[in-house]
N, C-alpha and C positions, 0 to 999 in steps of 0.2 A: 504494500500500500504506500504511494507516494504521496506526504505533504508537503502542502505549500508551506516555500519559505519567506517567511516574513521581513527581511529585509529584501528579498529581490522574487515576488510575487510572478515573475517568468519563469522561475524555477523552482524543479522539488527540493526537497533535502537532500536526497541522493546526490544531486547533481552542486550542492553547495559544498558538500564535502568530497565530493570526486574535484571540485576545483578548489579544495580550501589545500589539500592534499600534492595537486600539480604545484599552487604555490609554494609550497612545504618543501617539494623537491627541488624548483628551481632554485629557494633560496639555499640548500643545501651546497648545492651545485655550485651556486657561485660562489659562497663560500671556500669551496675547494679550489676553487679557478683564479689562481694566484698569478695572474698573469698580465690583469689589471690594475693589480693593486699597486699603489705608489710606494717607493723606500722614504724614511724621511730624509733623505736627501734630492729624493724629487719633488716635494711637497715645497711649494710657493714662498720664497719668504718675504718677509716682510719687515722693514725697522721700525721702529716709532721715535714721531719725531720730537723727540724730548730734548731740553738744555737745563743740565743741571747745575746750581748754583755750585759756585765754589766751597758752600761750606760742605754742601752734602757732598761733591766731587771730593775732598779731602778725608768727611770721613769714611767715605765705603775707602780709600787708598788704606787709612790706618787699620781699618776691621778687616782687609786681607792682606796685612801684617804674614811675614815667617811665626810660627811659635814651634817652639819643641813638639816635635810627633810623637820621641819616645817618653818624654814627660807626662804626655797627656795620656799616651796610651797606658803608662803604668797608675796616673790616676783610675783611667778607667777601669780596670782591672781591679784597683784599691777598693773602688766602687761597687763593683758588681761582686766580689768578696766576704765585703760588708766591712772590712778593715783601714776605711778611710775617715779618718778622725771629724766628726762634726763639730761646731761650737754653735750651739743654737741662739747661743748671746748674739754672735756674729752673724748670724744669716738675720738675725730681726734686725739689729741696728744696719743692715745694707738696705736690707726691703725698706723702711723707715726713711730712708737718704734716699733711695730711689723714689719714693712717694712722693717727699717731699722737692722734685724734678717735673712731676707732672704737672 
């Protein structure tokens, strides 16, 4: 027994899902069909046209500063341990000085 299908009242059911099904596959298909696809080095670029002031120009230059790699990395290590000394005095009186920056 075929019924009508309520979004597209020219077709049964059968026929909604024998084409929900064809869609199903094609997208499949092109999914697999890598041959279209862009690398992102073929994708568009684009700059934007931004002029940064001198203050912010100087400080992204100091925030990618050198620091010790292996310094940090044996913090992090300290850290993930659980052997790296907190002072909770100190981290509130920083939060405190940074508050008091906003």
């Amino acid at each position: 027994m075929n019924t009508i299908n309520p979004t597209d009242p020219g077709k049964s059911s059968l026929q909604s899902i024998s084409d929900n099904k064809r869609v199903k596959d094609l997208r499949e298909k092109a999914a697999q069909d890598t041959s279209m696809r862009l690398t992102p080095d073929e994708l568009p670029r684009t700059e934007p046209d931004l002029k940064l002031s001198e203050a912010v120009s100087a400080a992204i230059k100091s925030a990618s500063a050198e620091y010790d790699t292996a310094k940090v990395d044996n913090i992090r290590e300290m850290l993930r341990l659980g052997n790296y000394p907190l002072d909770p005095r100190k981290i509130a009186e920083s939060i405190v000085e940074l508050e008091k920056l906003l």
